[in-house]
PDB file with SEQRES, HELIX, SHEET and CRYST1 records, atoms N, CA, C and O in Angstrom:
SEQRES   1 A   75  UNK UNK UNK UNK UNK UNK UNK UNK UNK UNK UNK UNK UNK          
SEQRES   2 A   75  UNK UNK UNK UNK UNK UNK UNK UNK UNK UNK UNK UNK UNK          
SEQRES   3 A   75  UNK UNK UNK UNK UNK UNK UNK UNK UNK UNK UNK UNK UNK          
SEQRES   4 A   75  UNK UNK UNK UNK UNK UNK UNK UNK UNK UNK UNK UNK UNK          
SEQRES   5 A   75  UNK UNK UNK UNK UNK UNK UNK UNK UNK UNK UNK UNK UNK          
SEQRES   6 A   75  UNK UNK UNK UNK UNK UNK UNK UNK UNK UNK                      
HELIX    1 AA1 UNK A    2  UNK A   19  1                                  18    
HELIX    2 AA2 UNK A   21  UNK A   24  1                                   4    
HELIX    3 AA3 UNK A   52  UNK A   74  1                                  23    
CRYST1    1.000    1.000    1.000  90.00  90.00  90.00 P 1           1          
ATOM      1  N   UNK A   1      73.474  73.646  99.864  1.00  0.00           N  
ATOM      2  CA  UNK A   1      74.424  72.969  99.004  1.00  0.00           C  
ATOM      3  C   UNK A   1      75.131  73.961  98.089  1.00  0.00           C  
ATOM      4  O   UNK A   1      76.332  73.985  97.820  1.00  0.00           O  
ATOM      5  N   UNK A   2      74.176  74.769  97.665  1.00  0.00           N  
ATOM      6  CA  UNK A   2      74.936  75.797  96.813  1.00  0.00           C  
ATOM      7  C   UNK A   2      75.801  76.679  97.779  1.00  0.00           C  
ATOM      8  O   UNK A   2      76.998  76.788  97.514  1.00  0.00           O  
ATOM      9  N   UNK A   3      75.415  77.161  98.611  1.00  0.00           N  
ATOM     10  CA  UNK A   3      76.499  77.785  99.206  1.00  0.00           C  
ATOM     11  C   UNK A   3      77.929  77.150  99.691  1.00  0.00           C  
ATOM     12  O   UNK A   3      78.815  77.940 100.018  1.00  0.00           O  
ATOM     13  N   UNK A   4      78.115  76.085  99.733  1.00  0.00           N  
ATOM     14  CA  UNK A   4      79.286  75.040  99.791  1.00  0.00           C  
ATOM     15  C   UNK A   4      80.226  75.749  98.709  1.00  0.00           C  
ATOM     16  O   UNK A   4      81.297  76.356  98.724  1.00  0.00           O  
ATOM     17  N   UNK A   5      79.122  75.295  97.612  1.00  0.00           N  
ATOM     18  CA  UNK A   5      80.099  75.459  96.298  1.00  0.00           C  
ATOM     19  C   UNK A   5      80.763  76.624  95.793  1.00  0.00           C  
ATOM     20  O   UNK A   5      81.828  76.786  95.196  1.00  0.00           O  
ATOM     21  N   UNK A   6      79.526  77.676  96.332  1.00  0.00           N  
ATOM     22  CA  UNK A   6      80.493  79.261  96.171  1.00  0.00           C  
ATOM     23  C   UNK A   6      81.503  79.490  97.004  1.00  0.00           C  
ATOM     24  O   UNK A   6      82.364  80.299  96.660  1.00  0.00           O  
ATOM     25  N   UNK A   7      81.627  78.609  98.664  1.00  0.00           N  
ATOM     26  CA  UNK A   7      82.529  78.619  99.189  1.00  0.00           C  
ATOM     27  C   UNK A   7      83.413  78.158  98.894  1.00  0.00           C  
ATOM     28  O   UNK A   7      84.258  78.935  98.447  1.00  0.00           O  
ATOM     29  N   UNK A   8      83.702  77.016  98.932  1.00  0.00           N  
ATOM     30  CA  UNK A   8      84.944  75.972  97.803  1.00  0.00           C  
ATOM     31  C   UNK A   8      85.416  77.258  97.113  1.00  0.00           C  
ATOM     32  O   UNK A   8      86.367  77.983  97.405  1.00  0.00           O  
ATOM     33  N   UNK A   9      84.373  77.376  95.968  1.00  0.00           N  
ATOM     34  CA  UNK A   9      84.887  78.681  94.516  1.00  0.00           C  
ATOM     35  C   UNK A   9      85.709  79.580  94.904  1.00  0.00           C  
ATOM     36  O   UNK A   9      86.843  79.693  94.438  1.00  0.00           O  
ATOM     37  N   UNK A  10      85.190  80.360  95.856  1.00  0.00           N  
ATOM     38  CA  UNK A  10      85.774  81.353  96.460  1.00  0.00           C  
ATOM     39  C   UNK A  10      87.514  81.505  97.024  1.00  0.00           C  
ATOM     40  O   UNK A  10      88.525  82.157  96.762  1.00  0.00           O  
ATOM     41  N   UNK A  11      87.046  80.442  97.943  1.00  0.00           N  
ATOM     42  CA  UNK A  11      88.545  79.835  98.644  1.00  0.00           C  
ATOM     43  C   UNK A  11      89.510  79.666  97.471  1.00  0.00           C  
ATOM     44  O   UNK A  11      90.631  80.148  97.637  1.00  0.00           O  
ATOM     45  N   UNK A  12      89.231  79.010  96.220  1.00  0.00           N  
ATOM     46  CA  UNK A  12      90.359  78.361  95.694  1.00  0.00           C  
ATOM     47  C   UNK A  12      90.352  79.308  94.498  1.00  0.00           C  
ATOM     48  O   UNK A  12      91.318  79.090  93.767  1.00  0.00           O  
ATOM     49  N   UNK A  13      89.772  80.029  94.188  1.00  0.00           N  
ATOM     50  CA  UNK A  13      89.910  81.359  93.312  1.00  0.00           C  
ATOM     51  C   UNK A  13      91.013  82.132  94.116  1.00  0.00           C  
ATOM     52  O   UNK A  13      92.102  82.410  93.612  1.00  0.00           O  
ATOM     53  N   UNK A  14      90.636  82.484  95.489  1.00  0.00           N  
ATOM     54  CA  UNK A  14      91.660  83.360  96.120  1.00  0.00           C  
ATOM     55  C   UNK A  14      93.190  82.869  96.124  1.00  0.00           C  
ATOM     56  O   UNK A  14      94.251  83.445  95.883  1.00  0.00           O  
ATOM     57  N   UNK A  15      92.917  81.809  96.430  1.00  0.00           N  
ATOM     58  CA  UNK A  15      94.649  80.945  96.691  1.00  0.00           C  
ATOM     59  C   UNK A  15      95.198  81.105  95.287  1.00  0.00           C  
ATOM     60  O   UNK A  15      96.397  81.383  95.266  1.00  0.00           O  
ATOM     61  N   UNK A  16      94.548  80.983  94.002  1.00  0.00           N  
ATOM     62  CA  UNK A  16      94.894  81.125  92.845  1.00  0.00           C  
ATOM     63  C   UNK A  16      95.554  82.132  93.051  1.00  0.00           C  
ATOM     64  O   UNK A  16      96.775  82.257  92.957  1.00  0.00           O  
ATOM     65  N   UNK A  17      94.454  83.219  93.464  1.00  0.00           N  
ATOM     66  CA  UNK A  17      95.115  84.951  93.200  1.00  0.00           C  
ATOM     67  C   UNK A  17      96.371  85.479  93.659  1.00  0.00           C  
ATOM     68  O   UNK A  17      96.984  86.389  93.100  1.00  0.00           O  
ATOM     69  N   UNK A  18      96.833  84.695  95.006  1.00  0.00           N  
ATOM     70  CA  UNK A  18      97.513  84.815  95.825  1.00  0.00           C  
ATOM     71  C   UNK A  18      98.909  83.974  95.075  1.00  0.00           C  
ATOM     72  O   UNK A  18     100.101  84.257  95.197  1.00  0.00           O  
ATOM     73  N   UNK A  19      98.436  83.147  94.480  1.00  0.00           N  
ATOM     74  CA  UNK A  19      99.516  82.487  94.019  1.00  0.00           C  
ATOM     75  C   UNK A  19     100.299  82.891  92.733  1.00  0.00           C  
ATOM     76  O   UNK A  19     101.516  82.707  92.749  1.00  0.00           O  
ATOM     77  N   UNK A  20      99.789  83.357  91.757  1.00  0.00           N  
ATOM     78  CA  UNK A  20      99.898  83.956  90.445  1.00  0.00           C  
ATOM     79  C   UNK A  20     100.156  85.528  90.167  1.00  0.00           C  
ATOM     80  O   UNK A  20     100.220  86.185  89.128  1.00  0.00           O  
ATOM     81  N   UNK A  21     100.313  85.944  91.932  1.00  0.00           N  
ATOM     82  CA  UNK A  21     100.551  87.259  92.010  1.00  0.00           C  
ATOM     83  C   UNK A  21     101.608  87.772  91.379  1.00  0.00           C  
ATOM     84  O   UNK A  21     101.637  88.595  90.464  1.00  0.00           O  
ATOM     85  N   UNK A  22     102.810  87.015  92.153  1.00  0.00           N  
ATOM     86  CA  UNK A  22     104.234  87.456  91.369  1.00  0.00           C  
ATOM     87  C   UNK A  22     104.537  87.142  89.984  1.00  0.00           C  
ATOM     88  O   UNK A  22     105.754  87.132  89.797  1.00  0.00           O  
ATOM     89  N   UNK A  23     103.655  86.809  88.660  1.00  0.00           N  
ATOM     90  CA  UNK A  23     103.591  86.337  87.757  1.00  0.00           C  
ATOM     91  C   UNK A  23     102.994  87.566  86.975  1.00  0.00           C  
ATOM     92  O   UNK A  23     103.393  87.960  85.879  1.00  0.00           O  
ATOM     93  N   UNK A  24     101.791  88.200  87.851  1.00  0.00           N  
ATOM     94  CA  UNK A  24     101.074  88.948  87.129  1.00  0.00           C  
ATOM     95  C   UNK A  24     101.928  90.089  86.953  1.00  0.00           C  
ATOM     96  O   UNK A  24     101.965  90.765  85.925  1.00  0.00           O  
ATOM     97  N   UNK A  25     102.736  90.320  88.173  1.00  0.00           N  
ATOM     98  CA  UNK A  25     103.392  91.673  88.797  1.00  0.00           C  
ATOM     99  C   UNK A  25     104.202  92.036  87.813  1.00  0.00           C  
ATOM    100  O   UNK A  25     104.410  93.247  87.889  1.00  0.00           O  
ATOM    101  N   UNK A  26     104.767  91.525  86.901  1.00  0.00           N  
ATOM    102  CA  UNK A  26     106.502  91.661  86.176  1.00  0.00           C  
ATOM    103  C   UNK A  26     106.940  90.552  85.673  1.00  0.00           C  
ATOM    104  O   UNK A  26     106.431  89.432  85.722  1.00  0.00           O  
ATOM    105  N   UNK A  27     108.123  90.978  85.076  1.00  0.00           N  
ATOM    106  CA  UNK A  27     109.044  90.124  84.869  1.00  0.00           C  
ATOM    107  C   UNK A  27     109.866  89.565  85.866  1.00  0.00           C  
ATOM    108  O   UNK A  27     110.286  90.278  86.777  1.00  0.00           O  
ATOM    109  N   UNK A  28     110.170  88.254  85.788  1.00  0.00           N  
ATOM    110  CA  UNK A  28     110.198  87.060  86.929  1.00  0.00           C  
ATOM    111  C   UNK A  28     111.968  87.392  87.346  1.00  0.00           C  
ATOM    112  O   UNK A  28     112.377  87.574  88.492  1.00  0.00           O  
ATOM    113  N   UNK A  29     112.961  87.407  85.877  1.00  0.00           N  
ATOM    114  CA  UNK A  29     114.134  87.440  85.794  1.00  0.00           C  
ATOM    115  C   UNK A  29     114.516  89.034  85.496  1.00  0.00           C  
ATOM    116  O   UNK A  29     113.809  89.889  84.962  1.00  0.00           O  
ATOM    117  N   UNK A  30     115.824  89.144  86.001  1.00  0.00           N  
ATOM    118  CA  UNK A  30     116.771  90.626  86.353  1.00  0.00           C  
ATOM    119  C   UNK A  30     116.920  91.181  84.901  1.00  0.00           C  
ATOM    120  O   UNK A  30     116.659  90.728  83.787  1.00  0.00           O  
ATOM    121  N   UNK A  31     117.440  92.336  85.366  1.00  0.00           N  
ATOM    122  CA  UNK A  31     117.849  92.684  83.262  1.00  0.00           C  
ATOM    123  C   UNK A  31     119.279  92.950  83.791  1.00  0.00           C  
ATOM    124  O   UNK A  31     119.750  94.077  83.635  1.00  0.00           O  
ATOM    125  N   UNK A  32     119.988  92.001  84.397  1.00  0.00           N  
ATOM    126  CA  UNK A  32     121.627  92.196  84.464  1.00  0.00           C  
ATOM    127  C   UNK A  32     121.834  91.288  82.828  1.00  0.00           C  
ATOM    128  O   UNK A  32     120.988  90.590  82.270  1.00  0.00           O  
ATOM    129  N   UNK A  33     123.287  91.611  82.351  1.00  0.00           N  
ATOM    130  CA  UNK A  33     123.833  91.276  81.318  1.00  0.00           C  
ATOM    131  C   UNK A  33     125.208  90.446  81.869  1.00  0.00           C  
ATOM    132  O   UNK A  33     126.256  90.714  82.456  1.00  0.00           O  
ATOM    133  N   UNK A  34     124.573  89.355  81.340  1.00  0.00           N  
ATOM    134  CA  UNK A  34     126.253  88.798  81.211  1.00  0.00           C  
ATOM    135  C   UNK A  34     127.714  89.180  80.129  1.00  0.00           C  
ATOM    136  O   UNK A  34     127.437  89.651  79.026  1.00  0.00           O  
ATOM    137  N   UNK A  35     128.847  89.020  80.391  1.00  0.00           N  
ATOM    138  CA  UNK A  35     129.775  89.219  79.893  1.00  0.00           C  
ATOM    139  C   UNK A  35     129.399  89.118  78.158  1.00  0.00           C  
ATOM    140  O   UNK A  35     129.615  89.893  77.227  1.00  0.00           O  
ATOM    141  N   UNK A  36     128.755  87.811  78.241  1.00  0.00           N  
ATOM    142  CA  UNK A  36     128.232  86.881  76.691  1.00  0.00           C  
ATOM    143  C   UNK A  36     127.109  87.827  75.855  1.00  0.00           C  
ATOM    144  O   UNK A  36     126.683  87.480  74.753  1.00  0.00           O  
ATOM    145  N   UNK A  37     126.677  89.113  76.554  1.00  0.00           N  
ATOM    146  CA  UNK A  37     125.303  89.651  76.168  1.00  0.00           C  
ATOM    147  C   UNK A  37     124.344  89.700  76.165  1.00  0.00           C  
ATOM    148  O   UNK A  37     123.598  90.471  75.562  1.00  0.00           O  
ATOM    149  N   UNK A  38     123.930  88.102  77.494  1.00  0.00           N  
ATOM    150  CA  UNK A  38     122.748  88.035  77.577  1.00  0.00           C  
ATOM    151  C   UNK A  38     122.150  87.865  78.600  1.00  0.00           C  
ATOM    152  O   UNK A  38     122.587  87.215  79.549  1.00  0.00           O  
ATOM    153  N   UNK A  39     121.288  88.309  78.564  1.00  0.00           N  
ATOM    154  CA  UNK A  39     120.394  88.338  80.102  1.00  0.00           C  
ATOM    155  C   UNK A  39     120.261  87.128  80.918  1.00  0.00           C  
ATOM    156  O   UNK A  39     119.790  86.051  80.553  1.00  0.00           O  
ATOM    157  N   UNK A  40     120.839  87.505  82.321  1.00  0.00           N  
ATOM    158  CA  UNK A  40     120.927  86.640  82.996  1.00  0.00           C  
ATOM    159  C   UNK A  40     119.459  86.222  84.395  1.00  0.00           C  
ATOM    160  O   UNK A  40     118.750  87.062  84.949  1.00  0.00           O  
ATOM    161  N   UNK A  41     119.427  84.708  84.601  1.00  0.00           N  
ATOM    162  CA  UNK A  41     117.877  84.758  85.279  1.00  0.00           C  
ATOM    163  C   UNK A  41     117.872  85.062  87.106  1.00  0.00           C  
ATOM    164  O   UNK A  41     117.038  84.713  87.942  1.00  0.00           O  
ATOM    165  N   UNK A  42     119.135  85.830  87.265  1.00  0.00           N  
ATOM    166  CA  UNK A  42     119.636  86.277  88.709  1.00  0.00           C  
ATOM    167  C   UNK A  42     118.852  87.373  88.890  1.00  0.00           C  
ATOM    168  O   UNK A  42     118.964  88.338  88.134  1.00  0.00           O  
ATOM    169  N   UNK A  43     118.009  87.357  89.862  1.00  0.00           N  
ATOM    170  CA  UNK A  43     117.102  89.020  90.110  1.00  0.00           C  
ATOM    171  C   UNK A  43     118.007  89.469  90.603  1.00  0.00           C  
ATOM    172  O   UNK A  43     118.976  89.019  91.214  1.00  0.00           O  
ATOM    173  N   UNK A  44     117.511  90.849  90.188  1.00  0.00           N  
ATOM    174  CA  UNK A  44     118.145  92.135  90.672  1.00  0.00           C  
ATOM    175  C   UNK A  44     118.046  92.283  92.369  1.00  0.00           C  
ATOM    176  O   UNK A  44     118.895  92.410  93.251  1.00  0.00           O  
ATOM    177  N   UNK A  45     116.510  92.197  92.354  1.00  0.00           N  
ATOM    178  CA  UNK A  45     116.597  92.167  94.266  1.00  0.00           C  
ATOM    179  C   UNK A  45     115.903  90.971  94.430  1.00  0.00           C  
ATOM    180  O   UNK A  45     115.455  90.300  93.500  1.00  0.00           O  
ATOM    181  N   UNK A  46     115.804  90.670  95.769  1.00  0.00           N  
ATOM    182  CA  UNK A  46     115.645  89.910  96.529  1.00  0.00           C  
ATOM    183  C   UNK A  46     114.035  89.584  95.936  1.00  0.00           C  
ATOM    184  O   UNK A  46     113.557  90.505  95.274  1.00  0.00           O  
ATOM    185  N   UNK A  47     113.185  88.378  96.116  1.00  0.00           N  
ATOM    186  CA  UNK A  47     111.666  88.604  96.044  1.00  0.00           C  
ATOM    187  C   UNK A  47     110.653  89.302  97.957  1.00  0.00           C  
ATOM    188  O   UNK A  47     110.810  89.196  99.173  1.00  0.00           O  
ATOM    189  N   UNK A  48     109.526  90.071  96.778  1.00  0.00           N  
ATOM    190  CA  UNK A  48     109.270  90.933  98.102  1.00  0.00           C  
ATOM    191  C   UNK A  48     108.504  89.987  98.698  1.00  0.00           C  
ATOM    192  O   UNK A  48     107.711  90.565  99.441  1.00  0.00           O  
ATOM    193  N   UNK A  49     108.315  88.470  98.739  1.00  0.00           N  
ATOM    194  CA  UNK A  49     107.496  87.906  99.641  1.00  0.00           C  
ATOM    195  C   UNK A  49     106.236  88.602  99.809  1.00  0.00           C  
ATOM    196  O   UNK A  49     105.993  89.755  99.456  1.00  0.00           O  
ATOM    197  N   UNK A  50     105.285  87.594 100.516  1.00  0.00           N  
ATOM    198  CA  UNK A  50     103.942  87.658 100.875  1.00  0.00           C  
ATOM    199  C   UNK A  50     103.607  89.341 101.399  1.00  0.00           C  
ATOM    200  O   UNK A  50     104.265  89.856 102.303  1.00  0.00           O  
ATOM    201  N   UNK A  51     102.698  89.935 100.810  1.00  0.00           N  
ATOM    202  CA  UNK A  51     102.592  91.369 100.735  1.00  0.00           C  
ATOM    203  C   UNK A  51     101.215  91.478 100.561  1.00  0.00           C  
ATOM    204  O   UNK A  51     100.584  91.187  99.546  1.00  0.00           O  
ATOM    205  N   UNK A  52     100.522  92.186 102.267  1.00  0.00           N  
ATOM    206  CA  UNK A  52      98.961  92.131 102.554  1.00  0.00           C  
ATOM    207  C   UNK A  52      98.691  93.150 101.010  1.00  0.00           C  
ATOM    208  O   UNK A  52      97.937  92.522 100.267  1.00  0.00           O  
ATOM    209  N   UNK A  53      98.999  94.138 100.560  1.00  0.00           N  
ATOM    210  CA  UNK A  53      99.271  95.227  99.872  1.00  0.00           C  
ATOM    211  C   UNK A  53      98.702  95.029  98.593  1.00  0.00           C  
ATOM    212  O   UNK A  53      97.760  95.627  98.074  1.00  0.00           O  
ATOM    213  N   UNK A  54      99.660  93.765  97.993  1.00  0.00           N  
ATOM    214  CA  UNK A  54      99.632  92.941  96.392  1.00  0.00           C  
ATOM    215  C   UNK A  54      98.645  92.360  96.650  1.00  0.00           C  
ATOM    216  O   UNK A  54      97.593  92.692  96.103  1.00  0.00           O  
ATOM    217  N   UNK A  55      98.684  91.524  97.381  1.00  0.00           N  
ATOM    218  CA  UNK A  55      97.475  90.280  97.847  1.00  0.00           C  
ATOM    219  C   UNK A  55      96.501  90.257  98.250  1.00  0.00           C  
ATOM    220  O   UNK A  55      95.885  89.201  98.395  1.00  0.00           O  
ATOM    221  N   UNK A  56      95.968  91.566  98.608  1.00  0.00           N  
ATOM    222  CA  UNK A  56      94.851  91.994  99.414  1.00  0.00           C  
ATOM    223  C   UNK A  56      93.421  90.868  98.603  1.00  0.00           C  
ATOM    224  O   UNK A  56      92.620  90.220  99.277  1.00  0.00           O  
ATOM    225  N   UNK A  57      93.440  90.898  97.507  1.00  0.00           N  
ATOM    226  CA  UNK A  57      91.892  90.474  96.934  1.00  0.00           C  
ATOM    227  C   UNK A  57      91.957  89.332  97.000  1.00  0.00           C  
ATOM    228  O   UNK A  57      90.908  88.824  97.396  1.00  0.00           O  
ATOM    229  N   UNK A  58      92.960  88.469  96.724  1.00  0.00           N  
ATOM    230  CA  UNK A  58      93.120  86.671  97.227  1.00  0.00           C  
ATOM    231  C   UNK A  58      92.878  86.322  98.658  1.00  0.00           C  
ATOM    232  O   UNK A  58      92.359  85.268  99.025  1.00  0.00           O  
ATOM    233  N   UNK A  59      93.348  87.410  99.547  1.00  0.00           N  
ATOM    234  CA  UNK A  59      92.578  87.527 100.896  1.00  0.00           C  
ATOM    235  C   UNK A  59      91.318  87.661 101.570  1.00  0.00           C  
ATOM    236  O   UNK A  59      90.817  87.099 102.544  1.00  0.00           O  
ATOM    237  N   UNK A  60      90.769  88.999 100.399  1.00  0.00           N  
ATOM    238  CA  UNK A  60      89.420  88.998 100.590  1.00  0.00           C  
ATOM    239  C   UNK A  60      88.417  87.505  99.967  1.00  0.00           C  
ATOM    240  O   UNK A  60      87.500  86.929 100.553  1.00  0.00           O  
ATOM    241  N   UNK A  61      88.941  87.244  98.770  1.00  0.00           N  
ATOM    242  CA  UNK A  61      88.474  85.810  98.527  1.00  0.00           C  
ATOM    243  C   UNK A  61      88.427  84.790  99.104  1.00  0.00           C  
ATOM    244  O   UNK A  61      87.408  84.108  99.210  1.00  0.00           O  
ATOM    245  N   UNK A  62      89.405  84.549  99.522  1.00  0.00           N  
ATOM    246  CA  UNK A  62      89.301  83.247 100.487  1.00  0.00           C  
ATOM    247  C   UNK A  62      88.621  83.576 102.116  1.00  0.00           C  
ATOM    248  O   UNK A  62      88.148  82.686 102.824  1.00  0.00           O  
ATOM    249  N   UNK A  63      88.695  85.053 102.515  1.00  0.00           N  
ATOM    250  CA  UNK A  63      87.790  85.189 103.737  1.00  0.00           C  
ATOM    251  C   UNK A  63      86.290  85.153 103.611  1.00  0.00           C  
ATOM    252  O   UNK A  63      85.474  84.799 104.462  1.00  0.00           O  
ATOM    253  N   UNK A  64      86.039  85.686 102.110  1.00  0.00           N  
ATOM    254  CA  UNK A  64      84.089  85.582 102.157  1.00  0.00           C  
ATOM    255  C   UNK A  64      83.979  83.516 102.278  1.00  0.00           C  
ATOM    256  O   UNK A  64      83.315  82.806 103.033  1.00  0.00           O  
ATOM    257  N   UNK A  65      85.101  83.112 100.998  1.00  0.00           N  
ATOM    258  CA  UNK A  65      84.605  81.456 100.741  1.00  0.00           C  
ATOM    259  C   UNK A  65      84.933  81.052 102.341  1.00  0.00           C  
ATOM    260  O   UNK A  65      83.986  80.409 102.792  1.00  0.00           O  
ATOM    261  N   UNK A  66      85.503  81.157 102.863  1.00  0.00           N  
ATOM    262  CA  UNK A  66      85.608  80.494 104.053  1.00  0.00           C  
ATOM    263  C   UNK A  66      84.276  80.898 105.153  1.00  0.00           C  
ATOM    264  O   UNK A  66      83.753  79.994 105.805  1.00  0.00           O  
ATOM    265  N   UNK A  67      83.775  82.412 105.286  1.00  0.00           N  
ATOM    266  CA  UNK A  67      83.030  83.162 105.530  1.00  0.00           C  
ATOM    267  C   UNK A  67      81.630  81.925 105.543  1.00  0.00           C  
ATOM    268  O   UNK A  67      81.114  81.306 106.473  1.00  0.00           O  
ATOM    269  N   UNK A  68      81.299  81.952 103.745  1.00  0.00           N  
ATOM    270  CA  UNK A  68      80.275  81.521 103.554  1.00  0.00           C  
ATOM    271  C   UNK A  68      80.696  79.626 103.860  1.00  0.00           C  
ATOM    272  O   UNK A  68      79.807  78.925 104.343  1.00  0.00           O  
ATOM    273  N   UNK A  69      81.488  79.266 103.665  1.00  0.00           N  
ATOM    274  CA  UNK A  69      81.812  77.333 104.235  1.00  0.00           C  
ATOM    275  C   UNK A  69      81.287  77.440 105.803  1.00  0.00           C  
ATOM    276  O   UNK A  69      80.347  76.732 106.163  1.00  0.00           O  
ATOM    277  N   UNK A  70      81.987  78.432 106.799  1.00  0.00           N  
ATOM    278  CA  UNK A  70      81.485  78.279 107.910  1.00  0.00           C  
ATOM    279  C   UNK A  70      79.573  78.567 108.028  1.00  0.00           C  
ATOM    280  O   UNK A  70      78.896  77.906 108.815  1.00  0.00           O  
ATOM    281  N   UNK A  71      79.132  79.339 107.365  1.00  0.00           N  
ATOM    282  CA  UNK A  71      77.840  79.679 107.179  1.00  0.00           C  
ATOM    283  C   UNK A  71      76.899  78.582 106.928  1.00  0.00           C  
ATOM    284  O   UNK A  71      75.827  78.445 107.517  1.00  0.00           O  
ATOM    285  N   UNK A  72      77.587  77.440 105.583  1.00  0.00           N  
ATOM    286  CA  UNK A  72      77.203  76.554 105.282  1.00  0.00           C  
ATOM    287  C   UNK A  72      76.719  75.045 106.239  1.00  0.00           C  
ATOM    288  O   UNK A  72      75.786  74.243 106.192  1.00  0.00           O  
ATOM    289  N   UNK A  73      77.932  75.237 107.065  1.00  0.00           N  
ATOM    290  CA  UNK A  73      78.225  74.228 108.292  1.00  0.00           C  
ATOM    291  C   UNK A  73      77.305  74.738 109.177  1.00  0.00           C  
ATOM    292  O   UNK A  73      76.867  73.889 109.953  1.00  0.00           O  
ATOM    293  N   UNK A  74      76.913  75.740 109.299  1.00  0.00           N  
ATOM    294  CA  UNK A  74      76.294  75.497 110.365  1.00  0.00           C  
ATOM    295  C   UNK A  74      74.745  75.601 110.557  1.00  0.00           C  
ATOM    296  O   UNK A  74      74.089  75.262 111.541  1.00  0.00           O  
ATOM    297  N   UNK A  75      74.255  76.232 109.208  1.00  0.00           N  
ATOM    298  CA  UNK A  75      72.876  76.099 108.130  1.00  0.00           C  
ATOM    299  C   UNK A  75      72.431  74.459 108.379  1.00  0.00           C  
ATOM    300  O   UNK A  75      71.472  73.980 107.774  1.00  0.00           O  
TER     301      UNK A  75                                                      
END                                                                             
């Protein structure tokens, strides 16, 4: 039973990580200037999308919780 729950934990810790990445990374909006003086919320570039690189530990998280759910199932 306990191992369920570290699995669950695991899994949805990672998806967190994975999700809150581009949040942690920077600032969300460009530092272009409008005419008016003020910063506008148009990025500069493009977003770098899903990146094994950034994301690696939300990956490793959700592979042990899933890891240990399949472990659980079959315990």
């Amino acid at each position: 039973m306990t191992l369920i729950w570290l699995g669950a934990l695991l899994v949805f810790v990672g998806v967190l990580q994975m999700a809150f990445q581009p949040i942690w990374r920077g600032r969300l909006s460009g530092t272009k200037r409008l005419r008016s003086g003020l910063d506008t919320l148009e990025p500069t570039a493009p977003g770098s999308g899903f990146g094994i690189r950034s994301n690696w530990p939300g990956l490793v998280l959700v592979a042990v919780g899933g890891a240990s759910l399949l472990a659980a199932a079959v315990i």
